[in-house]
C-alpha positions, 0 to 999 in steps of 0.5 A: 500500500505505501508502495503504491502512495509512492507511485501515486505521489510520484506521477502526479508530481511529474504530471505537475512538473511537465505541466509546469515546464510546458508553461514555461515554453509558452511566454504569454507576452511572446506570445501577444507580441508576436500576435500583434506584429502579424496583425501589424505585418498584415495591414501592410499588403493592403497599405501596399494596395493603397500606396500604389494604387494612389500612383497609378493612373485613375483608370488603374486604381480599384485594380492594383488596390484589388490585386494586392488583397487578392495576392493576400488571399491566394498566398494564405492558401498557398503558405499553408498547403506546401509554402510554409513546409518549403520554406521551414521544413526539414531541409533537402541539401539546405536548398528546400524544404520536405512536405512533412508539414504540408498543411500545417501537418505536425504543427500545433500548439507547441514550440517548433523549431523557431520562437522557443516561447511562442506555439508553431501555429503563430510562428506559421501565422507571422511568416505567412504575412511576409509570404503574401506581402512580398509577391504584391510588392512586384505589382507596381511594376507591372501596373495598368498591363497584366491580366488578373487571372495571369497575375494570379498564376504567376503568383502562385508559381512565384510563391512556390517556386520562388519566395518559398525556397529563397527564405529557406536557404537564408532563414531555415537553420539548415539553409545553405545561404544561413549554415554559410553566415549571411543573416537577414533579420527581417527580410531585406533579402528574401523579400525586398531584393526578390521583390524588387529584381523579380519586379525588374524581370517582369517589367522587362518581359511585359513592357512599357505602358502605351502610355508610360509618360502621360499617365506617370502621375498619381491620381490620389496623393492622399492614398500615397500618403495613407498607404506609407503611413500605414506600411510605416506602421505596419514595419515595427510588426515586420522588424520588431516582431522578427526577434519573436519575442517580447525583448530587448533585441525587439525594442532596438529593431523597433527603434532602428527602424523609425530612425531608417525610414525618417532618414530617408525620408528626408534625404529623398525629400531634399533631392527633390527639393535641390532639383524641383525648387520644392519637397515633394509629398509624394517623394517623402513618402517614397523615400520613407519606404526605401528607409524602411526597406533598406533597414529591414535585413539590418534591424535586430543587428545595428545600433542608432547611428548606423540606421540613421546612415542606412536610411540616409544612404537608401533615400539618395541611392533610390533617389538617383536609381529612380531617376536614372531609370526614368531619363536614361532608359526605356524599363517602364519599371511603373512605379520603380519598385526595383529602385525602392524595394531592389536597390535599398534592400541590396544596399540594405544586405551589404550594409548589415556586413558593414555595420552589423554589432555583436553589442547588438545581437552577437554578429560583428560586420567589417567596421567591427572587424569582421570583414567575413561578414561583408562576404558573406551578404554579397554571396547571398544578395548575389545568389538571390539576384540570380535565381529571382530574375532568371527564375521570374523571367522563366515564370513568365515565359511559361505562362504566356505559352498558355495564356496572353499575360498583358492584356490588349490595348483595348483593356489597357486603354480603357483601364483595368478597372473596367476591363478586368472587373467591370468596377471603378475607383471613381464613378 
């Protein structure tokens, strides 16, 4: 009998004792701030939707609005059947990931393999809004020339083809670009470069709008103004969420950021104001998103006055990269998403090699006397600037042995709106 008080009094002190580390593993503020940067993160693609949909003619408005949250939609189906397994699952070579949590089979409530104190199922749910974000970044490239069902397609490829291996090899521990040492805090790379050289891609494949100067204005600078309000506020969820944990590294990102996207902000302002004789609304709020961009990859690795110099740096490089583009060539790269999402996210990458600190988050970069580092992101931004383009260009070309991509120049002059979705931005 005392025996079996014993055995009675010791399983139920291990039930306690399991039950009380399983708490442990779960961080209830973790678990709220992560929570609460996908919610953040969310609001982006639809602020993305506004932004553009601002710049683009009126006759294009409801369309690239529609198509952002469309992407939104389709990229939730894609992440969650094989996208997030790709991407996250045991990894073939350090290129991709198995299926083995395809449909989010084996994962659940407990921690995985990433965010130690917050359930799987959200560290799923966070990366699925960078997964669905990045494709509607490429849109702006294409903007007022691409049939819906086309879009959608490519999409989907795009998503599984594309993102999904790209954010294995740098964010899956067993990536090959991650066991070589490139880091990317929060996606300067596996978003913003893919975005914006897949972007370059597609717009060298579709070609220029039959009215690429006559319609370069926006139609509704408030939405442009509202849209990079709210991706402003939606970037502390992108880069203060990555560190997956309600912490120190988290404030320093949170911090870092709204410096970045001041910085560019007012660089790119005051080269329009040196050439135009006056700031430019619009401008800024361009030169914010490139701030906000090229310190994405560098956000949980750099201190306070290195952003404030990576934003500085991103608004003029982007700045001269836009205009150059505009006067110099005939890219009818629409809304030059390479020049803000491409170029502040490659300079971004190489700056993390510059100025990265180890009194940040335990990784030196060359001015801190590694200059491995350096090396390392231009491998990455290398191998990442190579497969998006020639793998978005291939996309492409295989859709349109089936079906046209562009739509005629009867849709396109009576505008996308109308001739894609029989709807209007403006009655």
């Amino acid at each position: 009998m005392k025996k079996i008080s014993i055995l009675i009094l010791f399983l139920a002190m291990s039930v306690i004792l399991a039950s009380s580390v399983n708490a442990q593993e779960i961080n209830a503020g973790d678990v709220a701030w992560v929570a609460a940067a996908s919610a953040l993160v969310m609001i982006m693609t639809p602020a993305v939707g506004f932004f553009y949909g601002g710049l683009v003619h009126r006759k294009h408005a409801l369309s690239t609005i529609f198509q952002s949250i469309a992407i939104f939609a389709v990229v939730s189906i894609v992440w969650t059947l094989w996208g997030y397994s790709i991407a996250f699952g045991p990894s073939v070579n350090g290129y991709f990931g198995d299926l083995s949590k395809a449909g989010l089979n084996n994962v659940g409530a407990e921690p995985g393999d990433y965010g130690s104190t917050i359930p799987e199922w959200l560290f799923y749910f966070f990366q699925l809004k960078f997964a669905a974000i990045t494709p509607a970044l490429i849109i702006g490239a294409f903007a007022g020339r691409i049939r819906f069902s086309s879009l959608m397609l490519f999409t989907v490829l795009w998503t599984t083809l594309i993102y999904s291996p790209i954010a294995h090899w740098v964010w899956n521990a067993n990536g090959w670009l991650a066991k070589l040492g490139a880091i990317d805090f929060a996606g300067g790379t596996v978003v913003h470069i893919a975005a914006g050289v897949s972007a370059l891609a597609a717009a060298l494949f579709i070609g220029r709008s039959k009215d690429a100067v006559s319609e370069s204005k926006p139609n509704n600078v408030p939405f442009v103004i509202l849209g990079a309000a709210l991706l402003w506020f939606g970037w502390f969820g992108f880069n203060g969420g990555s560190a997956l944990a309600a912490n120190g590294l988290a404030a320093s990102a949170l911090v870092v950021t709204n410096l970045a996207a001041a910085a560019a902000g007012l660089s790119w302002m005051g080269i329009d104001w040196i050439r135009k004789g006056k700031p430019s609304a619009v401008g800024f709020a361009i030169g914010v998103i490139c701030g906000l961009v090229a310190i994405t990859p560098a956000s949980g690795f750099v201190g306070v006055i290195p952003s404030i110099i990576i934003g500085l740096f991103a608004g003029i490089l982007s700045n001269f990269i836009a205009n150059w583009r505009t006067t110099r060539t005939k890219i009818d790269d629409t809304l030059d998403v390479f020049a803000c999402h491409g170029a502040a996210g490659i300079w971004g990458a190489l700056a993390t090699g510059l100025f990265a600190s180890a009194a940040i988050n335990g990784i030196n970069g060359l001015f801190y006397g590694n200059p491995m580092q350096l090396v390392n992101q231009t491998i990455a931004v290398a191998a990442v600037v190579a497969y998006t383009f020639v793998g978005s260009y291939v996309l492409l070309k295989l859709i349109s042995l089936f079906k046209n991509i562009r739509v005629s120049k009867e849709e396109e002059e009576k505008g996308l709106d109308i001739s894609q979705h029989r709807e209007e931005a403006y009655g």
